[in-house]
Structures are given as structure tokens and as C-alpha cells.
DOTOR-543297 format. One record per residue (C-alpha): residue number from 1; residue in three letters; x, y, z. Coordinates in steps of 0.25 Angstrom, whole numbers. Example, Ala and Ser with C-alpha at 12.3 -4.5 7.8 and 13.67 -1.06 7.14 Angstrom:
<seq: 1&type: ala&u: 49&v: -18&w: 31>
<seq: 2&type: ser&u: 55&v: -4&w: 29>
***
This chain:
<seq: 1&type: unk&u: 43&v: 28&w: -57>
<seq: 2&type: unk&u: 55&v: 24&w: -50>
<seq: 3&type: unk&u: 59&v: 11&w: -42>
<seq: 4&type: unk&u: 53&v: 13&w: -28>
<seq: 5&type: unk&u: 40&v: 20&w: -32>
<seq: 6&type: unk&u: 37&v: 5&w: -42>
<seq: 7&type: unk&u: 42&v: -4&w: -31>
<seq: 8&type: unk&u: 33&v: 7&w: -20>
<seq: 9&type: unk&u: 22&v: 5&w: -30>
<seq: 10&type: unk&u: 23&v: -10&w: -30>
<seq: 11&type: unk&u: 23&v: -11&w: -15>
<seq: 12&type: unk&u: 12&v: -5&w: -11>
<seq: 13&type: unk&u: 4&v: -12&w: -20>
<seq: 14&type: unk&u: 9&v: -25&w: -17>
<seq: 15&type: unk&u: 7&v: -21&w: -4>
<seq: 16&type: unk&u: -8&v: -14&w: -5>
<seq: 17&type: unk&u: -2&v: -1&w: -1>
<seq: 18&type: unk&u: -7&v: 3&w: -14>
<seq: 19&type: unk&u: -19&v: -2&w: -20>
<seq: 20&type: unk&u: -28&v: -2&w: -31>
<seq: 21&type: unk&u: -44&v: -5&w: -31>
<seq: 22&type: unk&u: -54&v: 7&w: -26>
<seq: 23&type: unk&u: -52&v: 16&w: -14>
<seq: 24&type: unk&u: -62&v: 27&w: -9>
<seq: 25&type: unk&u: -50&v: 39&w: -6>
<seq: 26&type: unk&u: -53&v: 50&w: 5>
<seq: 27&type: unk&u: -56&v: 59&w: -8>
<seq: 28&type: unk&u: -67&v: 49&w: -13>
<seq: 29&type: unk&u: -61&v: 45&w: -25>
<seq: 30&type: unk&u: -61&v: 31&w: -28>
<seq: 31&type: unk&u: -45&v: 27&w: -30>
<seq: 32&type: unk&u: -41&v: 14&w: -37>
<seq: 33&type: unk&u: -28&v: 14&w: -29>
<seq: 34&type: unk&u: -24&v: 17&w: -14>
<seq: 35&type: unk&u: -12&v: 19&w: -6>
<seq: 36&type: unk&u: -12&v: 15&w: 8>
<seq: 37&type: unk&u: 1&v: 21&w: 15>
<seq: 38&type: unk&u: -3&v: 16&w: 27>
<seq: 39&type: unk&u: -1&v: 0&w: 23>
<seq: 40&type: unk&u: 14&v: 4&w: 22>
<seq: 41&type: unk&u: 13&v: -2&w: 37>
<seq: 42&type: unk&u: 23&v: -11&w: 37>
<seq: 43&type: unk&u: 39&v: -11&w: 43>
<seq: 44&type: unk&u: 41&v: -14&w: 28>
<seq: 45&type: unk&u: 32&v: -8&w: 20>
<seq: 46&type: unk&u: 33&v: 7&w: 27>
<seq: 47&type: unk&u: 51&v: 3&w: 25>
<seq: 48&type: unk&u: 46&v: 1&w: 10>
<seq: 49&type: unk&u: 39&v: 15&w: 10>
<seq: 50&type: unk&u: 51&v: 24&w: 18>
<seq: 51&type: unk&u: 60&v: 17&w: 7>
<seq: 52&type: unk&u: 51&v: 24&w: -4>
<seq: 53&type: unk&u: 50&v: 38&w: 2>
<seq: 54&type: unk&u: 63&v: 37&w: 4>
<seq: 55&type: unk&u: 66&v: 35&w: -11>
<seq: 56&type: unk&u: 56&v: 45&w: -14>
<seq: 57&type: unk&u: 62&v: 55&w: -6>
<seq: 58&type: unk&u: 76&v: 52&w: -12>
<seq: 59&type: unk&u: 71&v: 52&w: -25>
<seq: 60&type: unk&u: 65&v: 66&w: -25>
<seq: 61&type: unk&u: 78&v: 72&w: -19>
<seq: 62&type: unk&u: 69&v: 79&w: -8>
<seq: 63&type: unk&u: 75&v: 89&w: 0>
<seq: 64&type: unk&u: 71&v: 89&w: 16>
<seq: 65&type: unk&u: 78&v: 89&w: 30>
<seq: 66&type: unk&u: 68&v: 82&w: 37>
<seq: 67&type: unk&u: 57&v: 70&w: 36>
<seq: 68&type: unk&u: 43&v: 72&w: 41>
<seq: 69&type: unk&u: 31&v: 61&w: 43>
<seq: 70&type: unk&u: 20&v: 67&w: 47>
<seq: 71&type: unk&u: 11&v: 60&w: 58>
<seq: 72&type: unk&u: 6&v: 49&w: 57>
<seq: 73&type: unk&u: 9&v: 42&w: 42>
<seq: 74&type: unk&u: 20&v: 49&w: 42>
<seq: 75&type: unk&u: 28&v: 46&w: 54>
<seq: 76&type: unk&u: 31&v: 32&w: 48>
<seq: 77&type: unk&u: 33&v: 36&w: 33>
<seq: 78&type: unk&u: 44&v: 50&w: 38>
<seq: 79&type: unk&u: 52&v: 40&w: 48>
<seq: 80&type: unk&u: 54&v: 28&w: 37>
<seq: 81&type: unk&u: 55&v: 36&w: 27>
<seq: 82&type: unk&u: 69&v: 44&w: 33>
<seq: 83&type: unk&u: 74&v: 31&w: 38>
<seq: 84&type: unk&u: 73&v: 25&w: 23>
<seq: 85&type: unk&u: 79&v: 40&w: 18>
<seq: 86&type: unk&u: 93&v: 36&w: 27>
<seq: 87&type: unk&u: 93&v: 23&w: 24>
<seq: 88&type: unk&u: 91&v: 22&w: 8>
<seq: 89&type: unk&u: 95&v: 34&w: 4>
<seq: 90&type: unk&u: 105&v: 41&w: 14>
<seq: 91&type: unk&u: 94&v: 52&w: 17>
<seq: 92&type: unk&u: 93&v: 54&w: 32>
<seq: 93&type: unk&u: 83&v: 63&w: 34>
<seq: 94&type: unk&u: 77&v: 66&w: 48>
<seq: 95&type: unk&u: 63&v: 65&w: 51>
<seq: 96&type: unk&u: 50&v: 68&w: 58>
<seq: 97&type: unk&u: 36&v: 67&w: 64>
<seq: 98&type: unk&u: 24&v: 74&w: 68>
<seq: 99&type: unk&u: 15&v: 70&w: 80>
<seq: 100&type: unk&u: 2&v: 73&w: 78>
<seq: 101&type: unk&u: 0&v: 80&w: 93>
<seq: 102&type: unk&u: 13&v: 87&w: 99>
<seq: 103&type: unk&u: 19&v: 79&w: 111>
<seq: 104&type: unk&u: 18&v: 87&w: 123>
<seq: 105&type: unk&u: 32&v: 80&w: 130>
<seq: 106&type: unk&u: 45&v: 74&w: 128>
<seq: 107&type: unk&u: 49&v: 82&w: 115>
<seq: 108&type: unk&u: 35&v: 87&w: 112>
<seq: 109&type: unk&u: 33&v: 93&w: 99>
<seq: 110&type: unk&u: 25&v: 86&w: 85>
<seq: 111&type: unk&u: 37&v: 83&w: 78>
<seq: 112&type: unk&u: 47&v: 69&w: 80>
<seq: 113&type: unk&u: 59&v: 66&w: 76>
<seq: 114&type: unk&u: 69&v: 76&w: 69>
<seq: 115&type: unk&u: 66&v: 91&w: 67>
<seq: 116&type: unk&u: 55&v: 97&w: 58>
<seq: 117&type: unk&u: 63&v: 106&w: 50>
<seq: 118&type: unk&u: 69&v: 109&w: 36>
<seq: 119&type: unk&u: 63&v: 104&w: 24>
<seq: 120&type: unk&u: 52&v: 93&w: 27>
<seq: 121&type: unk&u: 50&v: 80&w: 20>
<seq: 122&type: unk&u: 36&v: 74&w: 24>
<seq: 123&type: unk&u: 33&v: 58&w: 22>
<seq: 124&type: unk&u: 18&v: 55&w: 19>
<seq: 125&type: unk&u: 12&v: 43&w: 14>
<seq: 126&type: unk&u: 1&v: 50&w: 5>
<seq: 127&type: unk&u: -5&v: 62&w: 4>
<seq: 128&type: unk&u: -20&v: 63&w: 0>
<seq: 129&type: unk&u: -23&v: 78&w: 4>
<seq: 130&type: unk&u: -13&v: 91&w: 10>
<seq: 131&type: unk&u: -19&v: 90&w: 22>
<seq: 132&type: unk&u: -7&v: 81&w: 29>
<seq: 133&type: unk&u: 3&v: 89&w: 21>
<seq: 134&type: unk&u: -4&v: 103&w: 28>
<seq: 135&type: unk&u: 0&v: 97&w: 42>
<seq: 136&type: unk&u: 12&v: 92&w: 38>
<seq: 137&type: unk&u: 18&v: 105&w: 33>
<seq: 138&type: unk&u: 12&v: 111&w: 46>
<seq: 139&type: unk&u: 21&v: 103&w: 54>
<seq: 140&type: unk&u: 32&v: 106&w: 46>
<seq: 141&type: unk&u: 31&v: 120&w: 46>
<seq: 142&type: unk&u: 27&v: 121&w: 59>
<seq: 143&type: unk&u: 41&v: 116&w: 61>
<seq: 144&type: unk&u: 49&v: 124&w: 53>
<seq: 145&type: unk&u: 50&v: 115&w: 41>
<seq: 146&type: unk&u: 47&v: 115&w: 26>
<seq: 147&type: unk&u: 40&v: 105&w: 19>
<seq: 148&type: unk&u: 49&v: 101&w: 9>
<seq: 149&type: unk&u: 43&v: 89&w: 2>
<seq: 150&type: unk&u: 33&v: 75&w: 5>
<seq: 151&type: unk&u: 35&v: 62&w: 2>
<seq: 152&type: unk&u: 23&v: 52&w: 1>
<seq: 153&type: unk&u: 20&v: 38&w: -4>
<seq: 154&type: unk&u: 10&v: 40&w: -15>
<seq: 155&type: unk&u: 5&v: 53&w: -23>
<seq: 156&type: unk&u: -10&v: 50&w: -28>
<seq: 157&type: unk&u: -7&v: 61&w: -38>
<seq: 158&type: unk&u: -23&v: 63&w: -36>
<seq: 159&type: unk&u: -30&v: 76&w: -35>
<seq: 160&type: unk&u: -36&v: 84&w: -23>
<seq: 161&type: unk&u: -46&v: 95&w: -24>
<seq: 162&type: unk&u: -39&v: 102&w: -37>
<seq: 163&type: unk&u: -29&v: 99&w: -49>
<seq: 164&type: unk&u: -19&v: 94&w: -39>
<seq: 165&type: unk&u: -16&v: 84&w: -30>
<seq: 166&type: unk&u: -13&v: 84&w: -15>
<seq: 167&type: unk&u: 0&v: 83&w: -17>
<seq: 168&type: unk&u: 3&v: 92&w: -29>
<seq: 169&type: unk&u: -5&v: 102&w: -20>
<seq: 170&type: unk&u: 4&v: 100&w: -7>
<seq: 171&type: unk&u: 17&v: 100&w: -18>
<seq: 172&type: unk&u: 11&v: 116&w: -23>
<seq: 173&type: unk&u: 8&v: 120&w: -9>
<seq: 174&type: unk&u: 19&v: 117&w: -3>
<seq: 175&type: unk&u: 29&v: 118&w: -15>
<seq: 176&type: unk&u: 37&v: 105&w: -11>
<seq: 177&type: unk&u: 39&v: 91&w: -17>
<seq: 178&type: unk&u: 29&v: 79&w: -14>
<seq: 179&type: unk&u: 35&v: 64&w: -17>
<seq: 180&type: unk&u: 29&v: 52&w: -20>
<seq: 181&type: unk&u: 32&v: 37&w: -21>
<seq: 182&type: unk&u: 22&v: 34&w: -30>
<seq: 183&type: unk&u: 11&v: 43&w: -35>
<seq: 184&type: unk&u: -1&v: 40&w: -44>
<seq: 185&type: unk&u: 7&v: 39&w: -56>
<seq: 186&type: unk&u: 15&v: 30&w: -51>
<seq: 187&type: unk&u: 5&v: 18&w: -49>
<seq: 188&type: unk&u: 0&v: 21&w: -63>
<seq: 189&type: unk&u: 14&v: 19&w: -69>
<seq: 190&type: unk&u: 14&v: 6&w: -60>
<seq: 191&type: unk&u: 2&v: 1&w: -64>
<seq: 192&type: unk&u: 5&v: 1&w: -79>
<seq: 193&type: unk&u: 17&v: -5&w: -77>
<seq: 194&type: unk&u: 12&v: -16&w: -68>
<seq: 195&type: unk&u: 12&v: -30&w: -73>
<seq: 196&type: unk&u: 1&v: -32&w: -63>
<seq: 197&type: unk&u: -13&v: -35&w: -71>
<seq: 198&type: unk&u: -19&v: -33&w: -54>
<seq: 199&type: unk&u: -13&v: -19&w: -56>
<seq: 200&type: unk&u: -17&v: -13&w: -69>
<seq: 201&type: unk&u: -30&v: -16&w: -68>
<seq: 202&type: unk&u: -30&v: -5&w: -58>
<seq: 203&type: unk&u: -22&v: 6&w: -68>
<seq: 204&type: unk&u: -35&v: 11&w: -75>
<seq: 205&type: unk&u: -41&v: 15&w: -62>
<seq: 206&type: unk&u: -29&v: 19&w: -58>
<seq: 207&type: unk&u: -26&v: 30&w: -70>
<seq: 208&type: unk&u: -42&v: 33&w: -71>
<seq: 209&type: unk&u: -42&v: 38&w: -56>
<seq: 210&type: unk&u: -28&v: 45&w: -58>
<seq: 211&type: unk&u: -35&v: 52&w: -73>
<seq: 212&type: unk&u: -47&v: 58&w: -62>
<seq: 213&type: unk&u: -40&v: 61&w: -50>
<seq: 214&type: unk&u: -25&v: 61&w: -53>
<seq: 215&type: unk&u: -15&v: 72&w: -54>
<seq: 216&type: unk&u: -2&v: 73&w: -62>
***
């Protein structure tokens, strides 16, 4: 685990971004952690995030011409994630936007800011299911671009309906290249490693829920 992704981890715990009891998912599976991408609502905590996709994407050496958030999570996430690329890394990418209903005046169209084209790097907080990913890649098509690879804050390694995750299943579709700031594995490793007696109590259910419903 490198630098950023511990103090990431230790972030969002310390700020109940990333918490650890019981939670009912969508799926109905009982989880022992949950990650809420939506408390990243702060001036400072969303500067914090941008500064971690940003290293993310530096780290993964990804190739891509052009920043897409898609509406609405991803607005925020696309436009401070670009400004952090420029200012900590050299990285000046342009970036975009979708509206969810085309504007019928001014310059019209779906898409704001620079030009949908090229090879497309799209910004997410999670993804649970392909469903977002299937619009996205509509957008972006629609347009004239190519998905070229996602970025997104957490990987619950977990499966869907098969043997394969959602996003080992958007990787095969898709043939590109899905990053992560932390995954599954990584809270694991954090845990063991924690000198916090509040915090290994919850590795156990953390690892048996990872044993039945986890990927590799």
C-alpha cells in the first residue's frame, strides 16, 4: 500500500467516511464496513480527495486526452480532480461534464466545458453495478470518444451475479483499466497493521464477509 492510499484510508475513517458496524447494502447483504462518498462534502475534505485521484492517476501512468465526470457525483470529483492533476503533478488535462437534459439555448448540447474526444478518463466515486458505467460510455461514444480508463475512490472487490465483480466485469467488457485508491484489500492490510484495539475488533468480520462475498 503506498503513502496516500494509508493516509486516505486514515482519513476517511477518522472522518466516518468509512465505517465499520453493520449496514443493509442495496444487494441485501449485511456489510461490516460502509463507504459514504457523499460525506466528502466539505471545501477541504473534497481538496483531500482530488489530491488522491490525482496521485492515483499519476501513479497508473494512464493515458487519456480528456477528464469526464458524469452527472451528478461526478461534476465535482472530474473538475477537482483536473485542478489537482495541474497543480501537483504538472498534468493539465482538460475536462468535462454532462447535463442530464440537453439545453435548448445559449450553446445547447449535454456536454460543458472542453470537448468530448480522444481517449476518455471518467472520475466516479464508486461503482456498485455497470449500470452508470453503460451511460457513461454512451455519452462518450455518442461523441466520438473512447473510454480509455476509470478512476474511483474504493473497489469493494465484492461479487455481482457471477464469479466476477462489477468492475472486473466493466474491465473484460470494455478491455480498459479500472483504478482505485483503496480496495477491499487494502482496509484489511490497514486493519492488521493498526495499533487501534477500536479497529481490529472489526478485522474478523471484515475478512469473513470478504471470505463469502469477495473477489481477488
Amino acid at each position: 500500500m503506498q503513502t496516500y492510499q494509508s493516509e486516505f484510508l486514515q482519513f476517511v475513517i477518522t472522518q466516518k467516511i468509512l465505517r465499520f458496524g453493520e449496514f443493509t447494502l442495496k444487494s441485501g447483504r449485511v456489510s461490516p464496513y460502509f463507504f459514504n462518498a457523499g460525506l466528502f462534502n466539505t471545501g477541504g475534505k473534497i481538496a483531500f480527495l482530488a489530491r488522491c485521484y490525482a496521485q492515483a492517476i499519476a501513479t497508473s501512468d494512464l493515458e487519456f486526452d480528456v477528464i469526464f465526470g458524469p452527472a451528478y457525483k461526478g461534476i465535482p470529483l472530474a473538475a477537482t480532480t483536473a485542478m489537482a492533476l495541474a497543480r501537483d503533478h504538472s498534468i493539465d488535462k482538460p475536462f468535462c461534464f454532462n447535463r442530464k437534459e440537453a439545453k435548448d439555448h445559449g450553446e445547447g448540447g449535454t456536454i460543458v466545458g472542453a470537448e468530448l474526444s480522444g481517449k476518455v478518463l471518467v472520475i466516479d466515486d464508486v461503482i456498485t453495478a455497470g449500470t452508470a458505467v453503460k451511460e457513461a460510455v454512451a455519452i462518450i461514444t455518442g461523441n466520438g470518444a473512447a473510454l480509455s480508463a476509470i478512476v474511483i475512490a474504493m473497489d469493494r472487490q465484492e461479487r455481482g451475479t457471477g464469479k466476477l465483480s462489477a468492475i472486473q466485469e466493466i474491465e473484460q467488457t470494455y478491455r480498459i483499466k479500472v483504478v482505485s485508491i483503496i480496495n477491499l484489500q487494502s482496509i484489511t492490510d490497514y486493519l492488521k497493521k493498526s495499533d487501534s484495539t477500536e479497529l481490529k475488533q472489526h478485522l474478523d468480520a471484515v475478512e469473513v464477509y470478504r471470505s463469502e462475498f469477495g473477489v481477488q
